[in-house]
C-alpha positions in Angstrom: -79.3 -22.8 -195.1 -79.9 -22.7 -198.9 -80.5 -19.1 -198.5 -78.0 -18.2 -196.6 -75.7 -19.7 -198.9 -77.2 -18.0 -202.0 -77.4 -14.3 -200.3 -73.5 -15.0 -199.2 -72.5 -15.5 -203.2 -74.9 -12.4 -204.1 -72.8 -10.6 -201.7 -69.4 -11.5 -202.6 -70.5 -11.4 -206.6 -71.6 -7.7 -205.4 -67.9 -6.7 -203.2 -65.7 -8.3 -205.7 -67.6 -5.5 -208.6 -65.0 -2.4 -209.3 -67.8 0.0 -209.8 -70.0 -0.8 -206.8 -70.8 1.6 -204.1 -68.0 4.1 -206.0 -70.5 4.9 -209.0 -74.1 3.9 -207.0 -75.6 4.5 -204.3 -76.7 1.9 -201.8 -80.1 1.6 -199.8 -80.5 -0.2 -197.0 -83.9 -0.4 -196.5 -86.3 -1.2 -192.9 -83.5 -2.7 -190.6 -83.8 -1.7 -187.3 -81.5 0.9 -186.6 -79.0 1.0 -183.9 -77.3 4.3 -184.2 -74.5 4.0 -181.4 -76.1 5.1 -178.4 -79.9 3.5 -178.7 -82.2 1.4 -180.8 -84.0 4.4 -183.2 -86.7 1.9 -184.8 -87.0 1.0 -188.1 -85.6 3.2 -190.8 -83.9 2.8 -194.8 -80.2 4.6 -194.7 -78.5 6.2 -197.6 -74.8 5.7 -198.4 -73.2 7.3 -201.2 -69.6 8.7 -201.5 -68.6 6.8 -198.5 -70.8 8.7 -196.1 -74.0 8.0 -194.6 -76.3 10.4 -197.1 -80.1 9.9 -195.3 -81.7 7.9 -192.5 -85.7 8.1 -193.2 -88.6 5.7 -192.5 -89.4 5.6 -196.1 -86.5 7.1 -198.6 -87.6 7.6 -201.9 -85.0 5.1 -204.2 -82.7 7.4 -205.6 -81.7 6.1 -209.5 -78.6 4.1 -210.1 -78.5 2.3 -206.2 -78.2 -0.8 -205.0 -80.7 -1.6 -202.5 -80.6 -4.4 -199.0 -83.2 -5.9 -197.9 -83.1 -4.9 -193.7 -86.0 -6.4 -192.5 -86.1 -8.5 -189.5 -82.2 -7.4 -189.5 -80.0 -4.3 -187.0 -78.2 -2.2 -188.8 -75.2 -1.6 -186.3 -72.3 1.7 -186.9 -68.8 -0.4 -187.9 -67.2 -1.6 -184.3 -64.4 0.2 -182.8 -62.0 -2.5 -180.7 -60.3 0.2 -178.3 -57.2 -2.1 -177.6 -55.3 -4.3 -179.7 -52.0 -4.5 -181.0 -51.9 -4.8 -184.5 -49.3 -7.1 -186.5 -49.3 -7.4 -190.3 -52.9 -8.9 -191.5 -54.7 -7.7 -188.4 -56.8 -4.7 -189.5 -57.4 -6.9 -192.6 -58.6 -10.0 -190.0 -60.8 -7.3 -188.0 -62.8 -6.2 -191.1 -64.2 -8.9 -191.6 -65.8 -9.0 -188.4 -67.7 -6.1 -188.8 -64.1 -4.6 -186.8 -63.9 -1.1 -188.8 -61.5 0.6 -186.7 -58.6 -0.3 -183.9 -57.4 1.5 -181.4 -53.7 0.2 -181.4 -51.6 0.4 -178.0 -48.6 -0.1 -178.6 -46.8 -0.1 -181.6 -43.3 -0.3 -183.2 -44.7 1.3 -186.8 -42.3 3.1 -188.3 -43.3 6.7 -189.3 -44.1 5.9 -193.0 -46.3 3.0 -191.6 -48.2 5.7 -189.7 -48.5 8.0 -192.1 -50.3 5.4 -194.4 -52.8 4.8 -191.3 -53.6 8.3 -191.2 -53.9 9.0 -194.9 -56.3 5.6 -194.9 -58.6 6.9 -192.4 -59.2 10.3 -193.6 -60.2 9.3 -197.1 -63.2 7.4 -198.7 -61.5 4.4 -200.6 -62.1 1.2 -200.9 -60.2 -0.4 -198.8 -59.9 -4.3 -197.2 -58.4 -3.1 -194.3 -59.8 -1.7 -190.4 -58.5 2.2 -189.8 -55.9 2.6 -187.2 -54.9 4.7 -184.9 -51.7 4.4 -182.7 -50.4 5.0 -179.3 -47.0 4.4 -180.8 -44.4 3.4 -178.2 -45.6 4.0 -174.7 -43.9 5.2 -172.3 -42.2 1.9 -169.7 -38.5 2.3 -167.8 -36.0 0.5 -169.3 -36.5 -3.4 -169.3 -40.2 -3.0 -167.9 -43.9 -4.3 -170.0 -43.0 -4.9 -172.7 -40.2 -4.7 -173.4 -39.6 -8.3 -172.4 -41.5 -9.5 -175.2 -38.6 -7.5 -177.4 -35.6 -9.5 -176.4 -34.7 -11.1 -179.9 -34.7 -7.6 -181.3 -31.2 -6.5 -182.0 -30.2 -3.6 -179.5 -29.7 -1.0 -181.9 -33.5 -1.7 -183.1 -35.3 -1.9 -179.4 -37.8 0.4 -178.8 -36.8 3.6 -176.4 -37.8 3.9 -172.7 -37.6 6.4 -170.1 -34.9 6.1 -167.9 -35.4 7.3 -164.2 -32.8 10.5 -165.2 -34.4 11.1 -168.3 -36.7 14.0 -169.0 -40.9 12.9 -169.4 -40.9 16.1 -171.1 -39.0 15.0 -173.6 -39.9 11.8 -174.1 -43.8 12.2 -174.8 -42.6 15.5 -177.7 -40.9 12.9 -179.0 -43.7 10.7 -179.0 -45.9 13.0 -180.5 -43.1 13.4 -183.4 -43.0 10.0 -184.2 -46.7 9.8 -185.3 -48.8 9.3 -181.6 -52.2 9.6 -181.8 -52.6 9.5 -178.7 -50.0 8.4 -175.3 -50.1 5.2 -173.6 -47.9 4.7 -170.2 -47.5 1.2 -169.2 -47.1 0.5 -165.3 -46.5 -3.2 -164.2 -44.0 -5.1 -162.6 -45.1 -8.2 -163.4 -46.5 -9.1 -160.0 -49.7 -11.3 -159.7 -52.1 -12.5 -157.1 -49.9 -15.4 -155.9 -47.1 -14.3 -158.3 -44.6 -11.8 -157.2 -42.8 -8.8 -159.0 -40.7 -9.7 -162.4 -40.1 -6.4 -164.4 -38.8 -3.2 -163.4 -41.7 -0.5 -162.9 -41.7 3.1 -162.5 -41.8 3.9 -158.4 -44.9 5.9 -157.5 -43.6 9.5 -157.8 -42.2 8.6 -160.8 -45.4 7.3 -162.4 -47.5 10.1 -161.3 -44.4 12.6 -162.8 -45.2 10.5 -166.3 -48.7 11.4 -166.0 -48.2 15.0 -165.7 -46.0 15.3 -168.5 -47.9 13.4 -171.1 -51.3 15.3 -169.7 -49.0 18.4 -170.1 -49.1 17.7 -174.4 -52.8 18.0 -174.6 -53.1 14.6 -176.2 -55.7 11.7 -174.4 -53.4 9.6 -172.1 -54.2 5.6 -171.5 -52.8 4.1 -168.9 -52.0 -0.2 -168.8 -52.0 -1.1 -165.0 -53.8 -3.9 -163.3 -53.1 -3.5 -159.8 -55.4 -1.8 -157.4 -52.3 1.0 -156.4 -51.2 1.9 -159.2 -54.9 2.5 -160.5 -55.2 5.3 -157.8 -52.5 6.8 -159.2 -53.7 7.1 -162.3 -56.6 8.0 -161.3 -55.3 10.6 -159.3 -52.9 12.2 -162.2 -56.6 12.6 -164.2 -56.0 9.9 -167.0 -58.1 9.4 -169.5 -58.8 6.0 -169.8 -57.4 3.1 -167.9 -56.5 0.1 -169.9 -57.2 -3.6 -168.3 -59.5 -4.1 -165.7 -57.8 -3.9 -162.1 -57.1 -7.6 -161.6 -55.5 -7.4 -157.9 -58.2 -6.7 -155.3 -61.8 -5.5 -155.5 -62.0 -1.2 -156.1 -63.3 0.4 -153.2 -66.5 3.0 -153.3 -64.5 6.0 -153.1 -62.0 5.2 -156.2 -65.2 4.2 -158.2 -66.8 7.4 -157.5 -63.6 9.3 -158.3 -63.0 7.0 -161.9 -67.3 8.0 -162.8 -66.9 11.9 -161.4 -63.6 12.8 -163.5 -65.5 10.6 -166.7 -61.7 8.5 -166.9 -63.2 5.5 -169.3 -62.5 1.6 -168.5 -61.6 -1.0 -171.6 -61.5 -3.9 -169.0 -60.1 -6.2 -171.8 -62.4 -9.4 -170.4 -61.8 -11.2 -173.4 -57.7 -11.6 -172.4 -58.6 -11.9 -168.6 -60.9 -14.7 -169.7 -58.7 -16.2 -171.2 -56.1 -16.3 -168.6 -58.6 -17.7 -166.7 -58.2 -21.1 -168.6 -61.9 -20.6 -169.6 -63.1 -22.4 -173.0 -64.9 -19.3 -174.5 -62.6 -18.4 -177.9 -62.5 -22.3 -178.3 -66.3 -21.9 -179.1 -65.7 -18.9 -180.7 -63.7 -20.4 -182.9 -65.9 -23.2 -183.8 -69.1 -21.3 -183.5 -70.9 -21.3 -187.3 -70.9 -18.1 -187.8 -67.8 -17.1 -187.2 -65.7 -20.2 -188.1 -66.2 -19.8 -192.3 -64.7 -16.6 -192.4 -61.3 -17.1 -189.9 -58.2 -16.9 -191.5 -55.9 -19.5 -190.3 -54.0 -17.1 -188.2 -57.1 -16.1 -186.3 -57.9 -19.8 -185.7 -54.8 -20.4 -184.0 -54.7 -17.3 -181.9 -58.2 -18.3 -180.6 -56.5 -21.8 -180.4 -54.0 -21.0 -178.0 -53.8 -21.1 -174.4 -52.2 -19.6 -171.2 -49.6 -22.3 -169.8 -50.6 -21.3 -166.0 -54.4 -20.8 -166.2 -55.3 -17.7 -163.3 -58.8 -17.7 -162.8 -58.7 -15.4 -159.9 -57.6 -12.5 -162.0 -60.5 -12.9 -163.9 -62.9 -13.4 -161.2 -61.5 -10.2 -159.6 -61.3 -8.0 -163.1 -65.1 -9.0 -164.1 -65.8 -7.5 -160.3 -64.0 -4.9 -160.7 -66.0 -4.1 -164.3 -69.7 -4.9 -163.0 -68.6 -2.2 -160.0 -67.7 0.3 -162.6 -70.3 -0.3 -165.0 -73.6 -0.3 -162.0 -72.0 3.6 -161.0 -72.2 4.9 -164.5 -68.5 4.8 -166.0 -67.7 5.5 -169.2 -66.3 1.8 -170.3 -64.7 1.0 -174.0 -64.8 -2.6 -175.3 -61.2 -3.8 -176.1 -59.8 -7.5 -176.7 -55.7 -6.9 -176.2 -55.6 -9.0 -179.1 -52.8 -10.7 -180.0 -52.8 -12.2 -176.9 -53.3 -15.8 -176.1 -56.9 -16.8 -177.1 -57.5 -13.9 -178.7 -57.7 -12.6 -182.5 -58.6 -10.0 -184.3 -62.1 -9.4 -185.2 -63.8 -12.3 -183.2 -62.8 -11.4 -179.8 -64.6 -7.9 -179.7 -67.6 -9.9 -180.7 -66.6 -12.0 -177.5 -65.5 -8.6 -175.3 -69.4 -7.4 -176.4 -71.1 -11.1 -174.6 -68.6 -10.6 -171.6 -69.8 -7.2 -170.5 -72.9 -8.2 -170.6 -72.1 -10.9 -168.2 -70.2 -8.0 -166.3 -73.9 -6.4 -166.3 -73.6 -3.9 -168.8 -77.2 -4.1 -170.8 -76.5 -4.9 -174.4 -77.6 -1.4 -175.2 -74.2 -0.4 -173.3 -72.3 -3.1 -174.3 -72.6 -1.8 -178.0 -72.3 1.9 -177.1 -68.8 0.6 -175.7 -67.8 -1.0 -179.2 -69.2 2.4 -181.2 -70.1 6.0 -180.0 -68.1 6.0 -176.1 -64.6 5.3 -177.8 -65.5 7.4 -180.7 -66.6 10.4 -178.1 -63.9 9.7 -175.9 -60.9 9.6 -178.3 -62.3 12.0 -180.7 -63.4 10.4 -183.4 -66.4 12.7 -185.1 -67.1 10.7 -188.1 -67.4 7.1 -187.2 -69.1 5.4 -184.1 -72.5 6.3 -184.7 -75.0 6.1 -187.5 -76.0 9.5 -188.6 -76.1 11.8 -191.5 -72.9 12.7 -193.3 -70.9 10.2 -191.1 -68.7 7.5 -192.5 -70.4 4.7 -194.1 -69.2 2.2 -192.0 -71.4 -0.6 -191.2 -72.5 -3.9 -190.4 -75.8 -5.3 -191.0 -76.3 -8.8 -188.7 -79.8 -11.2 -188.2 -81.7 -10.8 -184.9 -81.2 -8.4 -182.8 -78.1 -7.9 -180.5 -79.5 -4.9 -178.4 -81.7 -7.5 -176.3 -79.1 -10.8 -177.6 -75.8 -9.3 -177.4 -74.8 -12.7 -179.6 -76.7 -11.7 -182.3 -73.6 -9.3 -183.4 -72.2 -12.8 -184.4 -74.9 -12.9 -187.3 -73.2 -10.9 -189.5 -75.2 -10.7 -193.4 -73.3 -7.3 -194.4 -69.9 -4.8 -193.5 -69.7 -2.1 -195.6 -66.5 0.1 -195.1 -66.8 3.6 -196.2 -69.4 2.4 -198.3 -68.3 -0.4 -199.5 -69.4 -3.6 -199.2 -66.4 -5.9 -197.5 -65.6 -9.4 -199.0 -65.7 -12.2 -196.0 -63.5 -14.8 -197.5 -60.4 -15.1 -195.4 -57.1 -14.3 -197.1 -54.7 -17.7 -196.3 -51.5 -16.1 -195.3 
C-alpha cells in the first residue's frame, strides 16, 4: 500500500509539471502490450508530440524522456465509451477513468460548443478533458424519447423533431449543419414487457422513410430501439449500429444472421439494463478501492442512484439478446448510456467491459469493443489502437485484463495525447 501511495504522488508531482510530455519524451518500457485488437507481448512504446512515436522490444532511451516502469503491467489504447450523453464535467469525469473519448448521442450543444469538441480532438494539447463526438439532436416525432425528459425547457428553447408532414430530407441536412458527426434516430414508445406504450413513435413506414433519408447523407446512422420490431426495421433500412440491446423478446436466427452479414454493430448498453434490473453492481463499483479515490462527487451519486421500478426481465432478455449476437460474430461497441440511473461517467465502461464478458464476449473482445471496433466503425483513424504515429492516448493498469477483464480497474497511468492525466477528482 506504501507503494502504491508513493508512485500515486510521483505521478501527480509528474501531471501537475508544465513542461512534461510537451518538451520530453516519455518511455514506457516492458508492459505487455494490448494494441486494440490482441495481446502483442511485451514491448517499450514511444510517445512524443502527442503521438505514439515507436513500439520495440528494446527502444534505445532517447535523451531528455521520462521513462515508466511497465513490467508486470498492460499497456491498454485510451477507451472509447460509444454511448453517453454528456453534461458539463462529464468528459472531464471520463478521463480519469482511462475514458479518452465519448461517443455522445444525443445532444443539445450549441454549434460553438461543437466546434470546441472538434477543434479539441484534432489537436495535440494538453487537455483534462475526454474528446467528443456528437450525434447532435436525433431524429424523434414530436413529443416522442426524449423529448419528455425536456419538459421544463421553455418552448421556444425545445429541441426540433420531425413531424409526420415534415420532410426527413430536410431534417437530417439540417442536422449535418448544426455540427452532427454522425445521425442518431430514436424509435420508442415507451412500451415495456408488462408496461404498455407512453410516447408517441414513428409508425413503421415512417421509421424505415427516416432511415433512408439519413443513410441517403452518407454519414453512419445509430439507431435507439429496444423492441424486437422495430430492430428489424432497422435492420432492414441497413443501419449502422443499433443502440441498446433488444430488451423485448429473444432475436431469432435469421435477424442475427442478417445484423452479422450486413457488419450493423451492437452497443448493448448492459451497464443501464443492469441497472434497471435493480442489480447492486455500480453500488460496488462505487465502493470498489480502486475506483472510489478518484470519483468526483457527482459520479458517486450517479452510481448511487436507483431505478424506482426495478425490471429485471429486460435485463435478463438484453444480456440474451448480446451473448446471441456476440457467439455469431457481430461487431459489438461497449457503451454505458451514462447519465442514466446508476451509471457515471468513466466507471461504468469499466463496468460495460465485466458485463460482456458475462454476456460471453472473451475479454480480448470485450476490449476490442471499448478501442479499435468503435474506432473502425465510426471512423476514427488515430485513436483506438496502439500503433505508430497514433494518438498517445493511453492507460497503463496492474494485472492483466485480457484474461481478468477487472483488471482495467487497476489503473497506475492515463496519458492523453501524451500527457500524463491528474486523478484527483475536481469537487463541483
Amino acid at each position: 500500500m506504501v507503494q502504491r501511495i508513493a508512485i500515486a504522488l510521483a505521478v501527480y508531482a509528474l501531471a501537475l509539471t508544465p513542461a512534461f510530455a510537451q518538451d520530453q519524451a516519455v518511455l514506457i518500457q516492458g508492459a505487455r502490450v494490448f494494441d486494440g485488437a490482441r495481446m502483442i507481448g511485451k514491448r517499450d512504446v514511444l510517445l512524443a508530440n502527442g503521438r505514439i512515436a515507436a513500439i520495440g522490444p528494446r527502444l534505445k532511451v532517447p535523451r531528455n524522456t521520462i521513462v515508466f516502469d511497465g513490467r508486470n503491467r498492460t499497456l491498454l489504447p485510451g477507451l472509447i465509451d460509444g454511448h453517453v450523453h454528456v453534461f458539463p464535467g462529464a468528459q472531464e469525469d471520463a478521463l480519469r477513468f482511462g475514458v479518452t473519448t465519448v461517443l455522445d448521442m444525443y445532444s443539445l450543444a450549441d454549434a460553438a460548443t461543437i466546434g470546441s469538441w472538434r477543434r479539441q480532438r484534432t489537436s495535440y494539447d494538453r487537455v483534462a478533458a475526454a474528446d467528443t463526438f456528437t450525434a447532435g439532436i436525433g431524429a424523434t416525432p414530436p413529443g416522442g424519447h426524449p423529448t419528455e425528459l425536456f419538459k421544463s425547457m421553455s418552448t421556444d428553447t425545445l429541441p426540433p423533431t420531425l413531424a409526420p408532414d415534415a420532410s426527413t430530407d430536410a431534417f437530417m441536412a439540417a442536422r449535418l449543419a448544426a455540427g452532427s458527426d454522425y445521425l442518431k434516430i430514436l424509435q420508442d414508445d415507451g412500451a415495456r414487457p408488462g408496461i404498455p406504450p407512453s410516447l408517441p413513435a414513428f409508425d413503421p413506414a415512417r421509421f424505415a422513410a427516416v432511415i433512408r433519408s439519413a443513410k441517403a447523407t452518407g454519414k453512419l446512422v445509430a439507431v435507439h430501439v429496444q423492441k424486437l420490431a422495430d430492430a428489424r426495421i432497422a435492420v432492414a433500412g441497413g443501419v449502422d449500429v443499433i443502440e441498446h440491446a433488444v430488451s423485448d423478446a429473444p432475436l431469432d436466427a435469421a435477424l442475427v444472421r442478417s445484423i452479422v452479414t450486413r457488419r450493423i454493430a451492437q452497443t448493448a448498453t448492459l451497464a443501464v439494463y443492469d441497472g434497471v434490473a435493480g442489480s447492486d453492481d455500480a453500488h460496488r463499483l462505487a465502493a470498489d478501492p480502486t475506483v472510489a479515490p478518484y470519483l468526483s462527487p457527482t459520479q458517486r451519486d450517479m452510481l448511487l442512484l436507483i431505478w424506482p421500478r426495478p425490471r429485471p426481465g429486460d435485463f435478463t432478455t438484453a444480456l440474451a439478446n448480446t451473448r446471441l449476437l456476440a457467439h455469431a460474430g457481430a461487431e459489438m461497441i461497449a457503451g454505458t448510456d451514462a447519465p442514466n440511473p446508476t451509471t457515471s461517467f468513466g466507471p461504468s465502461l469499466h463496468l460495460e467491459l465485466a458485463l460482456l464478458v458475462r454476456a460471453g464476449l472473451t475479454p480480448v473482445q470485450a476490449l476490442a469493443a471499448a478501442t479499435s471496433t468503435p474506432a473502425r466503425v465510426f471512423g476514427f483513424p488515430d485513436r483506438g489502437r496502439i500503433a505508430k504515429g497514433l494518438r498517445a492516448d493511453l492507460l497503463l493498469v496492474e494485472g492483466n485484463p485480457t484474461r481478468n477483464i477487472a483488471d482495467t480497474h487497476r489503473i497506475i497511468m492515463i496519458w492523453k495525447n501524451g500527457y500524463l492525466i491528474d486523478r484527483r477528482p475536481v469537487p463541483r
